[in-house]
N, C-alpha and C positions, 0 to 999 in steps of 0.2 A: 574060193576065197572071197571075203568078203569086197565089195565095190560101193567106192562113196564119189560122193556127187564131185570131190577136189581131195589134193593130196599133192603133200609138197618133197617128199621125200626121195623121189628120184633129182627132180632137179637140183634138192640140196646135193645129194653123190653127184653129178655132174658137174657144180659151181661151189664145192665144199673149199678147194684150197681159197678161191679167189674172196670168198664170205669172210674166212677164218683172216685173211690178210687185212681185209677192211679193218675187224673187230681190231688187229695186231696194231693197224696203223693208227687207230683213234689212241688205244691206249698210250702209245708209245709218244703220243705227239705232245699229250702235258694240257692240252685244253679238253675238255668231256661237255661242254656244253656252250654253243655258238661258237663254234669256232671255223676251221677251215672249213672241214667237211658241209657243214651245213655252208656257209657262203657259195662254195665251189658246186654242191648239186645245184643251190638256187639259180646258180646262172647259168648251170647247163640247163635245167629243164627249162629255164626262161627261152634260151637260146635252139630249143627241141622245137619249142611250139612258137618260135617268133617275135616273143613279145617282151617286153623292156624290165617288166619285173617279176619275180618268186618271192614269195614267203613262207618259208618255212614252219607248220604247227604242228600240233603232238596228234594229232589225229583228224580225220573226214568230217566229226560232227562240228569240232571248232572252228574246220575249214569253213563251213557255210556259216553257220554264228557272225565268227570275224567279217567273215566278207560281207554278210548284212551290217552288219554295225559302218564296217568302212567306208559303205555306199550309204551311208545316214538313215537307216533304217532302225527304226524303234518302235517305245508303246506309240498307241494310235493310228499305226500305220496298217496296211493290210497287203501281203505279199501274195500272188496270184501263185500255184503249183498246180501238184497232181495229188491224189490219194494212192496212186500205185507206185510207188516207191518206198524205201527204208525208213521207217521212221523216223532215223535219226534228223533227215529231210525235214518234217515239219518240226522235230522239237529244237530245231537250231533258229525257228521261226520262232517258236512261243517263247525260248530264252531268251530273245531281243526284245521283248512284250509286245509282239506285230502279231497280228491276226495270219492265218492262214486262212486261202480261199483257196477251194479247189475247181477244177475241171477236168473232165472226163478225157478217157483216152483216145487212140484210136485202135479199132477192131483187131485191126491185121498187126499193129506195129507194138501195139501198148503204148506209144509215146504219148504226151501231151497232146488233145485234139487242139492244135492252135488255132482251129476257125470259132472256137468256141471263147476264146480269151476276149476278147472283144467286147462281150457281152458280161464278163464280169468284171472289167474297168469300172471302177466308182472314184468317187471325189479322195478315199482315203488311199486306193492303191499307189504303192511307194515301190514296188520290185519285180518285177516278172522269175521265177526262178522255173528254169525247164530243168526238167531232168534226163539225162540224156542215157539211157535204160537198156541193159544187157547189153554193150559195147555198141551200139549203133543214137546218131544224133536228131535229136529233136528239127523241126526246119526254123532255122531262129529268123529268113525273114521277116515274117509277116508280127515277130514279138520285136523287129527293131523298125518298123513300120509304128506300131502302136507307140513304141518308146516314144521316138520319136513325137508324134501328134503329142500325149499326154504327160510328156518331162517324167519316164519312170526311168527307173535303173535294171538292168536284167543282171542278173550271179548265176550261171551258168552253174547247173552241180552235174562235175566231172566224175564220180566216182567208180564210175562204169564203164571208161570211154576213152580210159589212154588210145591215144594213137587214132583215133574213130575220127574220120572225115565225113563230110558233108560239099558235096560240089568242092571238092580239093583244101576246105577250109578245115582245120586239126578242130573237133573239142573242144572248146575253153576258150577259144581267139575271138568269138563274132560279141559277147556280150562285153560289160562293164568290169568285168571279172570272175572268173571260175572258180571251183573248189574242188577239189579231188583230195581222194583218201590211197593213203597209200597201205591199206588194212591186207593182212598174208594173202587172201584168194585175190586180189585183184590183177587186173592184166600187167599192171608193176605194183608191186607186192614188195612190204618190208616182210622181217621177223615179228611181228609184234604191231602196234597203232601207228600210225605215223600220215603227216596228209600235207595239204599245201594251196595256196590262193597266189594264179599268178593274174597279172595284169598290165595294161600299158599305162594306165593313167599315174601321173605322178604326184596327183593330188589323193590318192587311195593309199600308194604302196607304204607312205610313211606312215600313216590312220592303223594298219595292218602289223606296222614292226611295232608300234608303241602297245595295241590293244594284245599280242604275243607276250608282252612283257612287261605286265602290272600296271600299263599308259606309262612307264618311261622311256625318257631319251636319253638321261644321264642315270647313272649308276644311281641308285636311290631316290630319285627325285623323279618323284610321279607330275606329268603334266596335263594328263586329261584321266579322268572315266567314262566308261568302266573300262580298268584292266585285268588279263587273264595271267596267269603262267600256263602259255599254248607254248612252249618252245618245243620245234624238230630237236632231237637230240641229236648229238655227234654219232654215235656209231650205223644208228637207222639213215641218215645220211648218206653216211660213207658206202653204206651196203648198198641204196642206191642210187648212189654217183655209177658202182661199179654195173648193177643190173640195167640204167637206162643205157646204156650204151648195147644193151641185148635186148631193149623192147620190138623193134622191130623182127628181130627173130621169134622172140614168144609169138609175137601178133601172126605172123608166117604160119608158125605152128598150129596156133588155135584153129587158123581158118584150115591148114589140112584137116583138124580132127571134124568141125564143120561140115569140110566136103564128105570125108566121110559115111557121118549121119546120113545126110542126102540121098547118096548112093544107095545106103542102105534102107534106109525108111521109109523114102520118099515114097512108095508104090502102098504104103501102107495108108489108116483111116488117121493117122497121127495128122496133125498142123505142126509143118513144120516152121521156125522162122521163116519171116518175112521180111524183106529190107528195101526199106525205102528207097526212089526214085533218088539217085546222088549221093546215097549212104555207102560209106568203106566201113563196113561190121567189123568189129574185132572178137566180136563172141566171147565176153567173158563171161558170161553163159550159156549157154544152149537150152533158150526154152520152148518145148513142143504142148501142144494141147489135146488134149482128148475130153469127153463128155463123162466116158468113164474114169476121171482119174485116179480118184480113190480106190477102186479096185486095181485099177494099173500096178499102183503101187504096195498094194498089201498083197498081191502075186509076183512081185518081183521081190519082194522079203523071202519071200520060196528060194530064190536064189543068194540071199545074201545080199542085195543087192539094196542099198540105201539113199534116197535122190530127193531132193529136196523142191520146196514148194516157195516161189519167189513171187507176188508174195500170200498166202495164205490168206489174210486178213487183210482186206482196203485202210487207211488209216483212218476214215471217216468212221469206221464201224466200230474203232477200240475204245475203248471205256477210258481211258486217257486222257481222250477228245472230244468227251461226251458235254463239253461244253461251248461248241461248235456246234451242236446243233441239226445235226445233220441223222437223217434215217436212213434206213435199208432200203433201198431204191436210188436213192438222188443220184449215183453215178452208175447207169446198169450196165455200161461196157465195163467199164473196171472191176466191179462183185461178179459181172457174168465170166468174167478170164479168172478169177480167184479160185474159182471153185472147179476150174478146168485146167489153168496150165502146171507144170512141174519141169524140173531141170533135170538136163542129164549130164553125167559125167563130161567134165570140160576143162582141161588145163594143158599145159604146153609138152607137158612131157607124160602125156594119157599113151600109154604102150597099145601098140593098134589090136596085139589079142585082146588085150582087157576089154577095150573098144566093141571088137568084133562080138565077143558074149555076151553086151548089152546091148547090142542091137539084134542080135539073136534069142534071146532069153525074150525080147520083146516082140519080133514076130512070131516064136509061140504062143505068149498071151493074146495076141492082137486075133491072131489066127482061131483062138477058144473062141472066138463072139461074147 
């Protein structure tokens, strides 16, 4: 049978009544957009990760948008990232008309090399934004070190990293404000788009509800721009209000399927993750490296077998961004893992046979040379 990199289908059969009940209760309640459900998740997830406020938006790329906009980020400004991460990452930067600056990763981890941010501090930097990359977290001392000294703002992008600790600190908590997506593959996963920007500061969180809803604060009456229609909807809400209360289980699960891997592959020529010094991984992927990727994987098509490449292309490299300025070389850790790692099946409810024949199907190949 065939085998793909995620698949949500057992876990719908195991939480189908409780999905179906969410969907039953938004309809039945007479509000379908901000209404309970969206308030009631905002203060649980506020209340998950510690901190004083949620906002609710209709998906991950707005997350990080709004949150630069909330922390006064605009044109002229230059926000410091990575090039290995999702796109969406830097195009939530050019939609604010801030310059993206990148820096390279680290070897072992992929994360942000944060000894390298330092040096790309300029007079216009407005933001530090780490990315906190296949469930495991960037080390944000040494980027609230700099904050610090140079009056920057850091927007933490959570998309990756529910539940992902660093020295006991959740995700999302050490910066100015985070942004997480709540898109189907993630470690909390809507049906459909769905994302959120929490934070403590109380001079953000209203900048957030207004820039969500066209810049108003009274019905009709716009009080600042720019504003969006980013609203969380009611039923993506409700579904999960009912799933955060089971993230800590997923997170359980992933790292079983994790241990795993290990078990299995470790003796092999794969790289497998690597987790940083104070890092709690929640592995919303599994990504391993080889020299031969490409071949890895058009011999595991033999099998059926389909896995995906996180990410393929640096973003410095795409023609999207070709006005940045930037050549083939400038980040060589980052192009050198592009053209070597790929993912493997990873999600909470991966059935340990299915498991077992991708880890098998893969020390046969490994074993050809």
């Amino acid at each position: 049978m065939a085998i793909y990199v995620w698949d949500y289908q057992r876990e719908y059969e195991a939480e189908r009544a409780d999905i179906l009940d969410a969907v039953d209760t938004v309809f039945r309640s007479g509000r379908l957009i901000l209404g309970e459900s969206v308030r009631s998740f905002e203060e649980e997830f506020a209340d998950y990760h510690g901190v004083a406020h949620c906002v609710g938006v209709d998906n991950g790329t707005n997350a990080v948008k709004l949150g630069l906009q909330a922390l006064g980020v605009g044109p002229g400004d230059e926000v410091i990232t990575v090039s290995n991460t999702a796109a969406p990452t830097v195009l939530a930067i050019d939609a604010v008309g801030a310059t993206p600056v990148f820096v390279d990763v680290d070897p072992g981890t992929y994360l942000m090399d944060t000894d390298q941010v330092a040096d790309a501090v300029t007079p216009r930097t407005r933001c530090l934004l780490p990315v906190h990359l296949y469930g495991q977290c960037v080390d944000l001392a040494p980027l609230e070190r700099l904050a610090a000294q140079h009056d920057l703002r850091i927007l933490e992008d959570c998309a990756q990293a529910h539940g992902a600790r660093r020295n006991g600190r959740l995700a999302g908590t050490g910066g100015d404000a985070a942004a997480f997506s709540f898109y189907p593959t993630k470690v909390l996963g809507a049906y459909g788009d769905a994302g959120a920007v929490i934070t403590s500061d109380d001079r953000v969180e209203p900048n957030l509800r207004r820039l969500r809803y066209y810049g108003m604060e009274d019905r009709y009456y716009v009080v600042r721009t720019p504003g969006h229609n980013a609203r969380l909807d009611e039923v993506h809400a409700e579904i999960l209000r009912r799933k955060l209360r089971r993230l800590d289980d997923y997170i359980a699960a992933r790292r079983a399927v994790a241990q795993r891997y290990a078990e299995g592959l470790g003796d092999t020529e794969l790289t497998l993750p690597q987790i940083a010094p104070g890092n709690e991984h929640v592995y919303y992927i599994y990504v391993v490296r080889h020299r031969e990727r490409d071949e890895i994987l058009e011999a595991l098509r033999e099998f059926d077998f389909h896995f995906n490449i996180s990410y393929p292309w640096p973003v410095h490299t795409m023609t999207g961004f070709a006005h940045l300025g930037h050549a083939t070389g400038d980040f060589p850790v980052t192009e050198a893992a592009a053209d070597e790692i790929f993912s493997l099946p990873m999600y909470p409810s991966l059935p340990q046979d299915l498991q077992d024949k991708v880890i098998t199907a893969l020390r046969k190949i490994l074993a050809r040379g």
